[in-house]
N, C-alpha and C positions, 0 to 999 in steps of 0.2 A: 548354584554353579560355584566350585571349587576357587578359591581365592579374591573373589568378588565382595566377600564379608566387609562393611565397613571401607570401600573402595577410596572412596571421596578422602580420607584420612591418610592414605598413601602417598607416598613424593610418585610427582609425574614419573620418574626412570621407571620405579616397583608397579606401577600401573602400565608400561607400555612391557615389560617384562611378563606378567600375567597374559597378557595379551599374546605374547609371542609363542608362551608357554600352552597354552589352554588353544589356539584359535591355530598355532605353526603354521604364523606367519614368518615371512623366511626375512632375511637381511633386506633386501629390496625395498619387502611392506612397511619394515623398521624405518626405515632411510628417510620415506617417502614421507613418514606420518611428521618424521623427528624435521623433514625441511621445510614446511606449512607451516610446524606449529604456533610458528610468530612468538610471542611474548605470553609465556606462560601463567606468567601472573596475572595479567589481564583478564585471560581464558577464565583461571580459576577463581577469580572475583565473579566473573557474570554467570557460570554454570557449573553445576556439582559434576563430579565425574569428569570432569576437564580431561580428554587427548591430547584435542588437535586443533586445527582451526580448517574450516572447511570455506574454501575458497570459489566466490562466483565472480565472475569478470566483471568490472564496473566501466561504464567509458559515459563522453559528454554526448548528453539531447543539444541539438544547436538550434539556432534558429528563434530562441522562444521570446518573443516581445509582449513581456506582462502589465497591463496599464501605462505602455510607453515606453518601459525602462528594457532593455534587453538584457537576458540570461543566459549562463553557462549551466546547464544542467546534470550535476551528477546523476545517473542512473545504475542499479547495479541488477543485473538480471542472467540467469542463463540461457534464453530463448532467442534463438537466432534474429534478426531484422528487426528486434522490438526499437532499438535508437537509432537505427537506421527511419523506419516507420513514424517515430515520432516526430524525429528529423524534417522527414519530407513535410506531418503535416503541419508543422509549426511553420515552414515555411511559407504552404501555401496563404495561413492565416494570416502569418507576417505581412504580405502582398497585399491585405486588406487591411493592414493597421494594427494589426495583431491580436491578442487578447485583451478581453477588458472582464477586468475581475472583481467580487465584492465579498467582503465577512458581514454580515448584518449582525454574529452577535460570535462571542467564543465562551461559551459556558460550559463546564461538565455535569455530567449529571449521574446523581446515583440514587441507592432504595434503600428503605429500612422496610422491609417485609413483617408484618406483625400477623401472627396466626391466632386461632383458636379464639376466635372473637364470637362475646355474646350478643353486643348491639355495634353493630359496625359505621351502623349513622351516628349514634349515638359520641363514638372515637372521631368519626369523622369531625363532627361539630365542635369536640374538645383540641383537637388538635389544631384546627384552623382558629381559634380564637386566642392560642397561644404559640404561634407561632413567630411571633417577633423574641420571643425567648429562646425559642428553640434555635431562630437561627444565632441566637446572641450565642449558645452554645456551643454550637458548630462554629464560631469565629474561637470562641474563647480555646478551642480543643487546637488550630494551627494560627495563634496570633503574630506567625510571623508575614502568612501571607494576606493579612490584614492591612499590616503596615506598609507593605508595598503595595497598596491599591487593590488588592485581590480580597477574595473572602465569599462568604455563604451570601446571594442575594433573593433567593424566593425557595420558597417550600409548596409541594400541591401534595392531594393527595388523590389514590385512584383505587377505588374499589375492582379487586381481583375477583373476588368471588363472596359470600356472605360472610363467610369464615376468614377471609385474605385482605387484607389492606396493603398498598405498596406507599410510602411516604415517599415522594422524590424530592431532593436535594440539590439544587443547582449552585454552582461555586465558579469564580473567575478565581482559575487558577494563573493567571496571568500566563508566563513564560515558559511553563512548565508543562509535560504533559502532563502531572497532576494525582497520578492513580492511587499512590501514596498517601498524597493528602487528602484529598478525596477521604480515602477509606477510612483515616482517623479521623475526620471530623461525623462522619456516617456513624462510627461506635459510639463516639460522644455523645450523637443525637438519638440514637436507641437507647444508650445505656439510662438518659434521661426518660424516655418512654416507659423504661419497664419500670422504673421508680415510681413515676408518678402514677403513670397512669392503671401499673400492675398488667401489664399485657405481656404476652409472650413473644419475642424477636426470631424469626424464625434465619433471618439472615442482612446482614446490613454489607453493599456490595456496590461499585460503579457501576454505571453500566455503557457498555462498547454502543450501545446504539444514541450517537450524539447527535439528537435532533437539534441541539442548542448549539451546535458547531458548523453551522452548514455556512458553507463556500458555492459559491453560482461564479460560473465564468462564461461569457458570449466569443463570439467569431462570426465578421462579418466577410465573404470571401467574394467577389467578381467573378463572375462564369468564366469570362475569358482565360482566368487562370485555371480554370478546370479542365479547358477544352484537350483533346488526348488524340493525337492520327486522325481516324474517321467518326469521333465522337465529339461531338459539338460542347460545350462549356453548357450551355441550357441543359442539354437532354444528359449530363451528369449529373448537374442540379437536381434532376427530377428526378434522377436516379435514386440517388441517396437521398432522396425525402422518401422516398417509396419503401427504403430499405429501414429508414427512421423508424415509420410509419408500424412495418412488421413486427417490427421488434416491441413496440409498442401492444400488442396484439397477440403475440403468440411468444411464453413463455421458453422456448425450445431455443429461437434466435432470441430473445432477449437474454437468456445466459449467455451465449458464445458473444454476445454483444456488449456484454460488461466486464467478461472474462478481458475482453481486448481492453476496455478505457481499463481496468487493473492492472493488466502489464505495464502500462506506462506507471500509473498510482501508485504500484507497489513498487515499483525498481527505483522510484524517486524518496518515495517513505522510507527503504529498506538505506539507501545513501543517507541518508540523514539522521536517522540511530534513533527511526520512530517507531514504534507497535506496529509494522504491518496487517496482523493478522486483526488486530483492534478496528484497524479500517476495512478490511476486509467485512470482516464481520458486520461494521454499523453500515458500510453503503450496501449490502444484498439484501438486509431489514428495510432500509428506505427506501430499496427499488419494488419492497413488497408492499408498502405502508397505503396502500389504495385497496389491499384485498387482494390483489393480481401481480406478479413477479413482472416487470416490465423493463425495458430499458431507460437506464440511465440518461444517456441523453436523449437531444430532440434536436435535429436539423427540419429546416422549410427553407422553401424557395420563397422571395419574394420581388419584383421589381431588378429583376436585372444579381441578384445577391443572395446566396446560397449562407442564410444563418445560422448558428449551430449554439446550443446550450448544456451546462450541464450543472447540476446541481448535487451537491456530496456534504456528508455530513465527514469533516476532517479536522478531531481534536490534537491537533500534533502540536509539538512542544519545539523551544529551540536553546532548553537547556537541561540539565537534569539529564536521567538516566543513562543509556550508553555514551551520549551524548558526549559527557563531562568526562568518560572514561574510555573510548574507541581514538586511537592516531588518525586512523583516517576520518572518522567522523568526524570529527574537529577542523580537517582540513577540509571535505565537503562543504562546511558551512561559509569556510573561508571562500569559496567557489560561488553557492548558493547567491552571498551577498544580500543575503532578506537580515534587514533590519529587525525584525521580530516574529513571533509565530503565527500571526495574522496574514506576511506577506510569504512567507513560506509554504501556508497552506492555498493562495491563490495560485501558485507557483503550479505547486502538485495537482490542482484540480486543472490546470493548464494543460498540462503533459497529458492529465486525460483524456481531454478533449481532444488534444492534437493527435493522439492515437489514434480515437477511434474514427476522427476522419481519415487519418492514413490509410485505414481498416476497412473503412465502405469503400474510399475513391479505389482502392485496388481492386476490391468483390465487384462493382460493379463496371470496370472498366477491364482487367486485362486478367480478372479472377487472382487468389489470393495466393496460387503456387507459386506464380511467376517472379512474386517480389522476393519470397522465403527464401526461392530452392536455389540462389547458387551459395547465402550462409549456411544452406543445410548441408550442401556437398561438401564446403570447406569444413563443416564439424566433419564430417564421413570420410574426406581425407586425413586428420588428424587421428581419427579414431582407428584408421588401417597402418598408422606410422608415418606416413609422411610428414617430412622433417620441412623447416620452414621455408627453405626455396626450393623446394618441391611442390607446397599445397598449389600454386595457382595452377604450374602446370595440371596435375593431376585435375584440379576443378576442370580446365579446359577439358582435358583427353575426355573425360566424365560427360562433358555437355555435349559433345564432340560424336561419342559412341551413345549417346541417347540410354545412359548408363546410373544406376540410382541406388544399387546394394552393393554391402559388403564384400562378396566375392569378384564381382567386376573389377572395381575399387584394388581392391589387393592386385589381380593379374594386371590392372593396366600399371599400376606403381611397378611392378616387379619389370613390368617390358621399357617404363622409362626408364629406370636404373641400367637396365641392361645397354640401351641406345646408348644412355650416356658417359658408357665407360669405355 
């Protein structure tokens, strides 16, 4: 495509000119891109090809009581009712005492893949007998995160196939999320493999699925706070174990069943200037790691008390990458008030929990339209022009005429305008 050559090397102006030139976009599209684009420099530090900055709304989860202490939750998302949602169920948690949450360990982990192997027991055997060197390697390649307490503490290894060995590399990255370092001390420890031991590195790489990072949080709730009109606080309980239960059982609602604990997950990852996709990634591996794609969490009824659990593998950082370099992320953390990346990622596994009870108590009480559709209508009056003391109206007239598309939407905006002149 004509003028695209070597883009990245362009000043921002000569790149939105191209654009206007090649794509005629008219003054408007200009205006629009040129009033987003925030702080240019920042942009073109984190991604090649830098426009714009593409904007999703961020607002606070309330309610959330984590091992005691209560939180303001950045979330940033564009899915209508998701902090409303999360809102509700942190509350309802709250009622019971709120969340109680634990790290058992924060390690990352990655692989030195070694192929074309002729005795792979044979590797096996040599590398497990020198492995206190190797991880002395892997210190010696990042000795800064040595000296802060961090560093390479175990090595395994796991036969892929007769040809394939995967070496994994566990490291307390401490504060960091680590990917960086990680990887350099991974080369270090290949490049020592292929020396000694003459084998071939087919790839040395972290890897997103952080068994060594998992966060468990509980909720303990009283039916009473359950209870809904003519549905009793018990027969919700039961409800949502039953819907637990499914999901457990049948792949089809265990995704739509995790997709929900992620809205919360990722809108709070995504505030915080974490890898979303990283998490994404390692909790849909662990919701498989039985053999069967299952749900994430598990509620049960017990004794009067409607428990709820969830377990996530969450390597998040609370320094380093966007982190050190995003305004608003900086200022998110300022909100957060987690002490460190341990209490950060209790936080997030919180919000998930608190979701996906929001998620069931609404499927199985008032079904799940009810909660969405009057943020859905207010996106649908924005989307038809209505201007900001207009939307409520227009939402009413909407709920009013039993009214749900586009062209309704417009003729009734057109008849309040008209009344009101």
């Amino acid at each position: 495509m004509r003028g695209f050559g070597k883009y990245y090397r362009k000043t921002w102006e000569e790149r939105l000119a191209i654009l206007r030139d090649t794509f005629y976009l008219d003054d408007n599209d200009i205006a629009e891109i040129e009033h987003v684009s925030g702080n240019g420099e920042i942009g073109d530090t984190m991604v090649e090809n830098f426009i714009t900055q593409f904007e999703i709304p961020e607002g606070l989860g309330l309610n959330y009581v984590v091992n005691g202490k209560e939180y303001l939750v950045p979330m940033v998302t564009e899915e209508p009712s998701v902090i409303a949602a999360a809102s509700n169920g942190a509350r309802l948690v709250k009622a019971g005492g709120g969340f109680n949450a634990e790290v058992k360990s924060r390690l990352m982990l990655g692989q030195i893949v070694i192929e074309n192997i002729t005795d792979v027991d044979e590797l096996v055997r040599k590398i497990k007998a020198d492995q206190e060197h190797l991880l002395k390697v892997a210190n010696d390649a990042h000795p800064s995160i040595v000296r802060r307490g961090g560093g390479a503490r175990w090595l395994r290894t796991r036969i892929l196939a007769n040809d394939l060995l995967s070496v994994d590399l566990a490291v307390d990255v401490q504060e960091a999320m680590g990917a960086n370092m990680l990887n350099t001390m991974l080369e270090a420890v290949a490049n020592e493999i292929q020396c000694t031991y003459h084998q071939d590195v087919l790839m040395s790489i972290m890897s997103n699925y952080a068994t060594e990072s998992l966060v468990t949080t509980k909720a303990r709730i009283p039916v009473s706070e359950l209870a809904k009109e003519n549905i009793s606080g018990e027969e919700v309980a039961l409800k949502i174990q039953q819907a637990s239960r499914l999901a457990q059982l049948d792949p089809y609602r265990a995704t739509t069943n995790n997709k929900g604990i992620m809205n919360g997950v990722d809108a709070v990852t995504i505030a915080s200037g974490n890898d979303w996709r990283a998490i994404e990634a390692g909790s849909h591996a662990y919701a498989a790691r039985d053999g069967q794609y299952k749900g994430l969490s598990q509620w049960y009824f017990e004794d009067g008390i409607l428990i709820g659990e969830l377990t996530l593998p969450l390597p998040v950082g609370s320094v380093g990458g966007s982190i050190k370099i995003v305004p608003l992320v900086k200022i998110n953390h300022k909100l957060f008030k987690a002490k460190d990346a341990k209490e950060l990622s209790m936080i997030i596994a919180s919000v998930g929990l608190g979701q996906n009870l929001a998620a069931l108590y609404a499927l199985v009480t008032d079904g799940i339209q009810r909660g969405h559709m009057r943020l859905q209508l207010k996106s649908l009056a924005v989307s038809v022009g209505a201007k900001q003391d207009e939307i409520s109206k227009l939402v009413n007239l909407l709920e009013k005429n039993k009214k749900r598309d586009s062209a309704s939407a417009r003729e009734l905006l057109e008849k309040l305008r008209r009344e009101e002149l």
